[in-house]
One Martini backbone bead per residue (centre of mass of N, CA, C, O) as a GRO file, in nm:
protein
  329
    1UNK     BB    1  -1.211  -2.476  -1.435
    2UNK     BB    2  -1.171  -2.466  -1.194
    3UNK     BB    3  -0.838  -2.436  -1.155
    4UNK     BB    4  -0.864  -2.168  -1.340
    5UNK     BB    5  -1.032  -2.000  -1.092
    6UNK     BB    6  -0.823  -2.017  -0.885
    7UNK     BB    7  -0.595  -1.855  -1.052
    8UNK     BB    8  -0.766  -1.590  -1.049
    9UNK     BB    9  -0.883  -1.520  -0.792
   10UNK     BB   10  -0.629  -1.531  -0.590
   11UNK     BB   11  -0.435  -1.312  -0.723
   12UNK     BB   12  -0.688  -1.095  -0.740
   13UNK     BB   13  -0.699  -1.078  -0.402
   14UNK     BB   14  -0.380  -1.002  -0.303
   15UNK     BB   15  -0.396  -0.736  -0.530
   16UNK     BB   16  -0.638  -0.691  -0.376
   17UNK     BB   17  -0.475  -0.590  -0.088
   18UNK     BB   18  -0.196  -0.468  -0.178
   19UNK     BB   19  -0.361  -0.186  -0.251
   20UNK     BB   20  -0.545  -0.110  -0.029
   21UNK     BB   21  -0.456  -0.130   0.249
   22UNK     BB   22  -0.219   0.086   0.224
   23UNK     BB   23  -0.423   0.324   0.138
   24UNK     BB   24  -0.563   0.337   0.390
   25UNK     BB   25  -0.344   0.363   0.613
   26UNK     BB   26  -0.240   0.624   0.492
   27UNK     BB   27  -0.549   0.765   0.501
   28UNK     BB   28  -0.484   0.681   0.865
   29UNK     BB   29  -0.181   0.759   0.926
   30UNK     BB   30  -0.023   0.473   0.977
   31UNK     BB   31   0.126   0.563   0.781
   32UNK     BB   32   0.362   0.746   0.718
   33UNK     BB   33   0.498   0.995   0.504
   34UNK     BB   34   0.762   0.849   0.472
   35UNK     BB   35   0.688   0.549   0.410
   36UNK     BB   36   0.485   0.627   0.154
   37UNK     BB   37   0.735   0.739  -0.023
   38UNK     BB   38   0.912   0.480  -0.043
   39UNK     BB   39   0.672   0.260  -0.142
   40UNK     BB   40   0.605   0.389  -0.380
   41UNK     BB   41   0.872   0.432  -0.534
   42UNK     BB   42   0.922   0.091  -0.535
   43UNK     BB   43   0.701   0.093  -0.741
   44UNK     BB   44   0.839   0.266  -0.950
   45UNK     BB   45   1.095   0.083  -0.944
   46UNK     BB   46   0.962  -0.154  -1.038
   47UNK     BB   47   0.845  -0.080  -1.313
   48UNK     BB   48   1.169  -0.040  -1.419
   49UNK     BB   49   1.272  -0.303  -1.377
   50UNK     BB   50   1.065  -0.473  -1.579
   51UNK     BB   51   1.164  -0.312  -1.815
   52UNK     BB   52   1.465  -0.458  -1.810
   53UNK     BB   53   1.370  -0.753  -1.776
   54UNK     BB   54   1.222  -0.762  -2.073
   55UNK     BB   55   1.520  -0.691  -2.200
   56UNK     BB   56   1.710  -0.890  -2.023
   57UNK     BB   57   1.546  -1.150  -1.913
   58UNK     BB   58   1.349  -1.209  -2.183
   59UNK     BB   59   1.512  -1.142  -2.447
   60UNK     BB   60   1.859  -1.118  -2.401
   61UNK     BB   61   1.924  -0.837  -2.368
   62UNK     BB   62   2.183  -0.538  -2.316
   63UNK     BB   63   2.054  -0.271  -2.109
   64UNK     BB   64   2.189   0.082  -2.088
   65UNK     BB   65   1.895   0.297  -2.131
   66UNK     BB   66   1.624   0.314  -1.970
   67UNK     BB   67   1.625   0.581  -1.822
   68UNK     BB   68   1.611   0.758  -2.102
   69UNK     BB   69   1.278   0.653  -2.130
   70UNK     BB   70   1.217   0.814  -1.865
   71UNK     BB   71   1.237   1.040  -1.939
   72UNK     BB   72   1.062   1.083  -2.210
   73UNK     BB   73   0.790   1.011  -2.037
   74UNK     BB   74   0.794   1.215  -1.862
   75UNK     BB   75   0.860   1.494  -2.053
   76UNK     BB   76   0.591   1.402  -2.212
   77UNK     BB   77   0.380   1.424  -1.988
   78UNK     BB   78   0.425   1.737  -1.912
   79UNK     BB   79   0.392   1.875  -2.193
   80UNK     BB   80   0.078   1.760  -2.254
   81UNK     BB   81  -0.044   1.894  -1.996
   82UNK     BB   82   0.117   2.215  -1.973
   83UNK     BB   83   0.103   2.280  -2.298
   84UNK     BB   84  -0.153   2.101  -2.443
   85UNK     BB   85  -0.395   2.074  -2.201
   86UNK     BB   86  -0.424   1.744  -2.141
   87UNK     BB   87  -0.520   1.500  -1.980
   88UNK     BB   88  -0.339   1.294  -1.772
   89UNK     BB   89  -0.412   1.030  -1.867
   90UNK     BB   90  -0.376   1.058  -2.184
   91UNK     BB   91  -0.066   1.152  -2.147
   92UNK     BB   92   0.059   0.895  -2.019
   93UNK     BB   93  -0.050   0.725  -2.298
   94UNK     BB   94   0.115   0.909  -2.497
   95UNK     BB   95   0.404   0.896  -2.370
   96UNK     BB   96   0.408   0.595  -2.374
   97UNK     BB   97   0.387   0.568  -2.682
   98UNK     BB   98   0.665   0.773  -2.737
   99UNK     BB   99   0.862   0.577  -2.610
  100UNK     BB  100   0.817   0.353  -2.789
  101UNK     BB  101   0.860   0.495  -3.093
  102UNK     BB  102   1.192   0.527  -2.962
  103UNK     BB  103   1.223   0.213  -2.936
  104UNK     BB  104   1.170   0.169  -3.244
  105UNK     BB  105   1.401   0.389  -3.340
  106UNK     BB  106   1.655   0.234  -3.174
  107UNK     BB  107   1.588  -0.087  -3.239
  108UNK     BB  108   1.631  -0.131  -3.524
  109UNK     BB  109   1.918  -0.093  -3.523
  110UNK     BB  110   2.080  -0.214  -3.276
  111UNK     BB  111   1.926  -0.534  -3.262
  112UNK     BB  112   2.176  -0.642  -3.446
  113UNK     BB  113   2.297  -0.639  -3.206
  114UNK     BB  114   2.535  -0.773  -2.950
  115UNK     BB  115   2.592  -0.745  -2.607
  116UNK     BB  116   2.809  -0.517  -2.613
  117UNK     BB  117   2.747  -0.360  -2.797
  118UNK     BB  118   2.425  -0.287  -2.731
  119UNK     BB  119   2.508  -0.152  -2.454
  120UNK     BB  120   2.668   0.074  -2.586
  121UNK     BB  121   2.452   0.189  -2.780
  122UNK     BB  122   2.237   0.237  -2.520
  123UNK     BB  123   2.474   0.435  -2.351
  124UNK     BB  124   2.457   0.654  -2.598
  125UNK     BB  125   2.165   0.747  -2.562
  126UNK     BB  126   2.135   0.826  -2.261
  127UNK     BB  127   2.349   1.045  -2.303
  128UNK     BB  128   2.198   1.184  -2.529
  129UNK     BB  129   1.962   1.272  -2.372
  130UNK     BB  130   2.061   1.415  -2.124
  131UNK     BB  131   2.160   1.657  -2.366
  132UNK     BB  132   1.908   1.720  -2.464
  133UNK     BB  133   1.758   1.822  -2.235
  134UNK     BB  134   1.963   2.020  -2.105
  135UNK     BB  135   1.916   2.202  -2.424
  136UNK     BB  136   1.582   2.229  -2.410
  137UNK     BB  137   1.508   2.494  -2.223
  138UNK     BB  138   1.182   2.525  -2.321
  139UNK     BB  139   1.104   2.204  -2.256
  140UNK     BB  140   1.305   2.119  -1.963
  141UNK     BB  141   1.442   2.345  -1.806
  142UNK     BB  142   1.750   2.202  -1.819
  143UNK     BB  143   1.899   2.166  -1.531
  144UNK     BB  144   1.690   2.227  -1.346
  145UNK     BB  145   1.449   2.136  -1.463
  146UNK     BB  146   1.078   2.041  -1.387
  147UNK     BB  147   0.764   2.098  -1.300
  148UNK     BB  148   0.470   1.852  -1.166
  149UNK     BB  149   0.183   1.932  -1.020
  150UNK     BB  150  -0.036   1.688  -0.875
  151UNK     BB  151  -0.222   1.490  -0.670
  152UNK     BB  152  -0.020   1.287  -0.631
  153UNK     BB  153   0.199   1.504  -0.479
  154UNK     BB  154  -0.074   1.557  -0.225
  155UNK     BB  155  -0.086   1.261  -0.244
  156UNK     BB  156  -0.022   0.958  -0.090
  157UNK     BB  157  -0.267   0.736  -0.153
  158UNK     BB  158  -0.321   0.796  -0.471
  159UNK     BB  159  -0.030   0.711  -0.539
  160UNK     BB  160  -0.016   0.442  -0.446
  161UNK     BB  161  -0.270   0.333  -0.596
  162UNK     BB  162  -0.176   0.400  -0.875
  163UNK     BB  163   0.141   0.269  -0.841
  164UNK     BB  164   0.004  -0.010  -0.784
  165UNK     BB  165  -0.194  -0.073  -1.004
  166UNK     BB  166  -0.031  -0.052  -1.241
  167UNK     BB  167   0.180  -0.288  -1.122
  168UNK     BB  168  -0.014  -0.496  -1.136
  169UNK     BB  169  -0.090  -0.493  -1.451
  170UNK     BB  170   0.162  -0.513  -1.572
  171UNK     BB  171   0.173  -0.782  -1.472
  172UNK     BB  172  -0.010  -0.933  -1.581
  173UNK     BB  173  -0.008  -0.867  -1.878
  174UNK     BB  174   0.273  -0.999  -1.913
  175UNK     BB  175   0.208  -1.323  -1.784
  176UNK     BB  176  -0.003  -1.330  -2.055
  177UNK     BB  177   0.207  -1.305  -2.276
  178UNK     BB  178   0.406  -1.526  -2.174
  179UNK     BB  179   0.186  -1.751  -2.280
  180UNK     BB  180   0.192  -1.684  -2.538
  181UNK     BB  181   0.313  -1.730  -2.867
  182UNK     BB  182   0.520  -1.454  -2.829
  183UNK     BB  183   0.625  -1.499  -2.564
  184UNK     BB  184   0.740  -1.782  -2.652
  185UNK     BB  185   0.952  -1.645  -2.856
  186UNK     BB  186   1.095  -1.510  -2.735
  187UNK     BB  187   1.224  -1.720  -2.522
  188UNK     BB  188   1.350  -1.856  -2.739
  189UNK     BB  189   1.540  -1.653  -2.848
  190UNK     BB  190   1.685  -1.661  -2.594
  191UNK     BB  191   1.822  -1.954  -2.572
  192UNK     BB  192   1.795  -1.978  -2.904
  193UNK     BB  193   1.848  -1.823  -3.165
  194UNK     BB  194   1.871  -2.020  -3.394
  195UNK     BB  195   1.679  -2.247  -3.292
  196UNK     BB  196   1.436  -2.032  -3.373
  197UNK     BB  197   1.507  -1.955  -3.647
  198UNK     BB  198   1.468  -2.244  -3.771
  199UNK     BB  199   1.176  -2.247  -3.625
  200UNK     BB  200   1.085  -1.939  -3.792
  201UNK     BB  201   1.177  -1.767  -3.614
  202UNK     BB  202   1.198  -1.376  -3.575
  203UNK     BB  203   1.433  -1.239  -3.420
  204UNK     BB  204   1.416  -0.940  -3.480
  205UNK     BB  205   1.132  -0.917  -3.385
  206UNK     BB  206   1.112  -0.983  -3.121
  207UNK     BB  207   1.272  -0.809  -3.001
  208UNK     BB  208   1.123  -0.568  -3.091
  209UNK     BB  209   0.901  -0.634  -2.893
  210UNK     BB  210   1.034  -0.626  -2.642
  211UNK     BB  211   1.162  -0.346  -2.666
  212UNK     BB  212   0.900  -0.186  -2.670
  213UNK     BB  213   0.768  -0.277  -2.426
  214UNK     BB  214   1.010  -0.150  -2.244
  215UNK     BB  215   0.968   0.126  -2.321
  216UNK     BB  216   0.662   0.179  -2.237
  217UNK     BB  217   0.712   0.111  -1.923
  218UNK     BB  218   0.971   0.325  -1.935
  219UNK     BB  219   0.713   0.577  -1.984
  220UNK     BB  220   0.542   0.518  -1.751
  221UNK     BB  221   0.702   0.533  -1.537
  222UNK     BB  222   0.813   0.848  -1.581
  223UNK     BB  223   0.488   0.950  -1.533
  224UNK     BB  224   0.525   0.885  -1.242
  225UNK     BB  225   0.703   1.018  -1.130
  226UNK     BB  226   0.652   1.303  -1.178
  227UNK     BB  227   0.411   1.287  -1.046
  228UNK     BB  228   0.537   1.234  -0.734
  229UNK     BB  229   0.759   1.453  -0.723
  230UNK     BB  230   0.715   1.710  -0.929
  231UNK     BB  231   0.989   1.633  -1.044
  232UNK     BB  232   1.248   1.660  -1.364
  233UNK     BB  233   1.565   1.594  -1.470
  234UNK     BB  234   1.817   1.500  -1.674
  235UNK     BB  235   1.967   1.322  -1.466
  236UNK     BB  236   1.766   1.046  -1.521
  237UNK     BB  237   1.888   0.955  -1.760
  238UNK     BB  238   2.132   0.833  -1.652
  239UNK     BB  239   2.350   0.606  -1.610
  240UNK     BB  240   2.317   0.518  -1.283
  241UNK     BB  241   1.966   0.450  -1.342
  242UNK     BB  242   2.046   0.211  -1.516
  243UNK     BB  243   2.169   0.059  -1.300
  244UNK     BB  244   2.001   0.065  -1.070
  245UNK     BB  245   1.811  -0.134  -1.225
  246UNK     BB  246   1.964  -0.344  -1.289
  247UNK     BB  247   1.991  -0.463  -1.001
  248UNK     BB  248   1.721  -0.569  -0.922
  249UNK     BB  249   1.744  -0.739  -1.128
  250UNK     BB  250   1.957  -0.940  -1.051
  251UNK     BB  251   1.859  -0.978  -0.770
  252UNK     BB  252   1.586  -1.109  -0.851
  253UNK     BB  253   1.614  -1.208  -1.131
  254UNK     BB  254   1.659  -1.335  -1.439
  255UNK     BB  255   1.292  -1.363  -1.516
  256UNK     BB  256   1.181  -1.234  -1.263
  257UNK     BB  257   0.930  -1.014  -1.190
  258UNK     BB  258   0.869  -1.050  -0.881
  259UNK     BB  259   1.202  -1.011  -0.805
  260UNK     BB  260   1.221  -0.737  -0.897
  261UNK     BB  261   0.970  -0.618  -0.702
  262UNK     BB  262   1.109  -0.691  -0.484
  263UNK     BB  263   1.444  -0.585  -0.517
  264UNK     BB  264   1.292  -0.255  -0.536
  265UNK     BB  265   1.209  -0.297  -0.216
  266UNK     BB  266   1.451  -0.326  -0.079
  267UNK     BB  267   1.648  -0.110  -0.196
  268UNK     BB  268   1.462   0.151  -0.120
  269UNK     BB  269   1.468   0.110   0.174
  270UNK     BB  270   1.787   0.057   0.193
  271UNK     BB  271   1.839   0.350   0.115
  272UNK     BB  272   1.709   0.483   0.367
  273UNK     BB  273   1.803   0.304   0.629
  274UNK     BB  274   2.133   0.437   0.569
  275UNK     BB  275   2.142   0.741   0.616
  276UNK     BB  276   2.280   0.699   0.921
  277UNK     BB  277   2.574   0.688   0.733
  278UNK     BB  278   2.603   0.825   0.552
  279UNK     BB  279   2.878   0.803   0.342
  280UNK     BB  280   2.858   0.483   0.415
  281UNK     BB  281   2.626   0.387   0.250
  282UNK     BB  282   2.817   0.354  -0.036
  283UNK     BB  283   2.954   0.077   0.128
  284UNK     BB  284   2.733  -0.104   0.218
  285UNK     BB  285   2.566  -0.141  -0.013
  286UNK     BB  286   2.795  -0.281  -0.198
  287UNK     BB  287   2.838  -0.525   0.007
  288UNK     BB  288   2.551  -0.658   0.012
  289UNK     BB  289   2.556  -0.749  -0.295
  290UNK     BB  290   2.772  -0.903  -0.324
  291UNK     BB  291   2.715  -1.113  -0.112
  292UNK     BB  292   2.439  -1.209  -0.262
  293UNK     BB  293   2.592  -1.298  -0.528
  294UNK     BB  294   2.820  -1.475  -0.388
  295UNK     BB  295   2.531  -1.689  -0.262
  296UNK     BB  296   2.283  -1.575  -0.465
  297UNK     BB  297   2.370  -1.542  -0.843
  298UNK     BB  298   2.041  -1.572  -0.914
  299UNK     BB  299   1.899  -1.448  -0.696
  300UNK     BB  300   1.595  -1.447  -0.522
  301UNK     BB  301   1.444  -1.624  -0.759
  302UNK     BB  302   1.596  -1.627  -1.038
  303UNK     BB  303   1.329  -1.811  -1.250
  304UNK     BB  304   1.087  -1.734  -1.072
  305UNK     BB  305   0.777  -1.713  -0.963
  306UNK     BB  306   0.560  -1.576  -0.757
  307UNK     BB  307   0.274  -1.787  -0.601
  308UNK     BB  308  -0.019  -1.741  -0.443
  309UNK     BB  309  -0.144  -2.016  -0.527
  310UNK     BB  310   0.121  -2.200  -0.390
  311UNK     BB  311   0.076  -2.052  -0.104
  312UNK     BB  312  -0.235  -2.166  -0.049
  313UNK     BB  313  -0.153  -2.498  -0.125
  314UNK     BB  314   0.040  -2.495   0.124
  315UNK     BB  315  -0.127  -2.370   0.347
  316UNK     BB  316  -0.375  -2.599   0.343
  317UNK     BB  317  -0.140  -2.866   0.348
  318UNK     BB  318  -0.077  -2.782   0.656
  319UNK     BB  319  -0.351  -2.799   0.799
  320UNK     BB  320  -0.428  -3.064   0.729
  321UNK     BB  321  -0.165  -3.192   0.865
  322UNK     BB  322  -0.268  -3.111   1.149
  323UNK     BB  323  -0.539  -3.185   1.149
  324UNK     BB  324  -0.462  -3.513   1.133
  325UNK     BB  325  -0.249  -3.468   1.380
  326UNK     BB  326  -0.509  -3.448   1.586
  327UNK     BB  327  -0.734  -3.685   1.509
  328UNK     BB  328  -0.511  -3.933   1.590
  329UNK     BB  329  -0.511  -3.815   1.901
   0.00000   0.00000   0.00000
């Protein structure tokens, strides 16, 4: 009972400092309005990793399309609001649910492929929403996109609080998911289809069941994006922002949210930090990812995820024996 309670209060003791003390900071002009835009950013970034990561990393399926539910959730957030004029709160958890109910009808037919093939038609998905959004132009804004002015985008201190506490609770949520008896049956699909399938579980289920998840959570990133930046084009959708998800996952580790999380806020970082090599960081960017890859092909974290009950647990370990060796002279 004691350490049950020891490790949901440590972790969310870290989780409210985490959240709190930057959005005061921000609150008191201590960090800039420059790098509170980037911090939340990396938030929203880190949101849309953890969605790639839970079909990609979780389920062992490979999507290049989670952009595409991006663009979905942001553009359903939007027209709930400003059309059907819908409280901000409602629209984004109905836009979160519109973005599922497409990840499961998407998730249907396609799931039953695998690999190659599976990504090849999540990639064609996302590049027909792209085409479908630039052509709505009623209700998208055509290529031009949508504007969508909220207090997230007039305060960056609320931004950040909103989109750190989202990305907070996500995590939790996702963390004990996985400890439970379908989270456990996802993991068994992912290490061997077969011996899943032999010992009952229903591999087709689950799979589907992973991937409404992660359309669900790229749905909400989607509603947080549009908040803070106040506009969102159809090219969203695109290619690319699927690649940009994608690498974040591979470079925090395969299987690993807090690994995701990390490399969602170094890489948002680091794309803003480079800017002063102006387009000479389209190569230095892809030079450091190789390097990464060369030197530690698992990610930063791995299969791992960083345990701050484990890092109080060092550190508590670490002055005991300070103190027994000050203690011996």
């Amino acid at each position: 009972m004691r350490e049950r309670r020891k490790n949901t209060i440590i972790p969310g003791v870290f989780a409210l400092a985490l959240v709190c003390i930057p959005t005061l900071l921000i609150k008191l002009d201590i960090i800039d309005p420059y790098t509170a835009q980037i911090i939340t950013m990396g938030g929203v970034n880190a949101i849309l990793a953890i969605s790639v990561n839970t079909i990609t990393g979780i389920t062992g399926q490979l999507s290049l399309g989670q952009a595409g539910f991006m663009a979905i959730g942001a553009y359903s957030c939007i027209s709930l609001t400003l059309d059907l004029g819908l409280p901000l709160p409602v629209s984004v958890i109905l836009a979160a649910l519109v973005t599922a109910f497409f990840g499961f009808i998407i998730g249907f037919p396609t799931l039953k492929l695998t690999g190659d093939y599976l990504a090849i038609v999540t990639l064609g998905f996302g590049e027909i929403i792209r085409v479908v959004l630039t052509n709505l132009r009623s209700l998208t804004g055509g290529a031009n996109g949508r504007r969508f002015t909220t207090a997230m985008t007039l305060r960056l201190d609320l931004a950040f609080l909103v989109v750190a506490s989202s990305l907070a609770l996500i995590l939790i949520l996702l963390q004990n998911f996985l400890r439970s008896s379908y989270g456990r049956a996802i993991l068994a699909v992912r290490e061997d289809e077969v011996a899943a399938n032999s010992n009952g579980i229903s591999v087709f289920r689950y799979k589907m069941v992973g991937f409404v998840i992660a359309s669900f959570i790229a749905g909400l990133g989607g509603c947080l994006y549009a908040m803070v930046i106040g506009f969102v084009k159809p090219d969203a959708a695109s290619f690319n922002h699927s690649i940009d998800y994608l690498i974040f996952v591979v470079l925090g580790g395969m299987g690993s949210m807090t690994g995701s999380v990390l490399a969602a806020y170094i890489l948002s970082y680091l794309q803003e930090f480079l800017r002063f090599l102006r387009d000479y960081r389209l190569l230095i960017y892809p030079l450091i990812l190789i390097f990464v890859m060369l030197f530690r092909p698992q990610g930063l974290l791995g299969m791992k995820e960083l345990s701050f009950v484990r890092l109080v647990s060092r550190f508590a370990a670490f002055i005991r024996r300070k103190t027994a060796k000050g203690g011996d002279v």
